[in-house]
N, C-alpha and C positions, 0 to 999 in steps of 0.2 A: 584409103588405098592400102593394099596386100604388101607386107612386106617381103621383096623379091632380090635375085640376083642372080648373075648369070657368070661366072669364075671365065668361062672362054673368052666372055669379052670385056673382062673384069668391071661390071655394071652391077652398082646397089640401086635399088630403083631406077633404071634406067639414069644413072649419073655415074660415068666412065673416070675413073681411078686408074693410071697409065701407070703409074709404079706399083708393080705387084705385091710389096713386100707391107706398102702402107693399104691396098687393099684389102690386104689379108687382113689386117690390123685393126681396121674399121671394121669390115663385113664384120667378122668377129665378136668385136665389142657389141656392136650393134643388135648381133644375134643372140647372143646374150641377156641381153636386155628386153631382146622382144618375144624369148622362151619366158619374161615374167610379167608380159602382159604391156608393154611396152610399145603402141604404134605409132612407128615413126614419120615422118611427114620427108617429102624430095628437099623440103630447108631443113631439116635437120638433119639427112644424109650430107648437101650441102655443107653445112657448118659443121660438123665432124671432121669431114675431110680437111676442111681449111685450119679444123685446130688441130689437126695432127702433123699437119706440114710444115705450123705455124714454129719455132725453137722457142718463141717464146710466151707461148699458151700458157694457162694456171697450169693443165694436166701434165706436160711436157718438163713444164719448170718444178712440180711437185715429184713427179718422177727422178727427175735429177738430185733435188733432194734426200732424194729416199735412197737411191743408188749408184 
């Protein structure tokens, strides 16, 4: 599967992100990752989202750390 996304309806693969600010956030990182050869699968769009939402994710809670 192509990695895609559509900002008007804030959709990464077809999986709709309602908070724009954490859309951003994902789309992003994701895109990122898939500029280095990185193709992502709708569960691992899935599971991004849920550990960015999550406060107490490794990513989240290492962040905190650091800053």
């Amino acid at each position: 599967m192509q990695f895609n996304f559509d900002n008007q309806r804030q959709t990464i693969m077809g999986v709709t992100v309602s908070d724009r600010q954490l859309y951003r956030c994902v789309r992003d990182a994701m895109l990122f990752n898939v500029y280095e050869g990185w193709q992502p699968t709708v569960a691992d769009v899935q599971e991004a989202i849920a550990n960015a939402k999550d406060p107490n994710s490794r990513g989240n809670q290492k962040f905190a750390e650091e800053f």
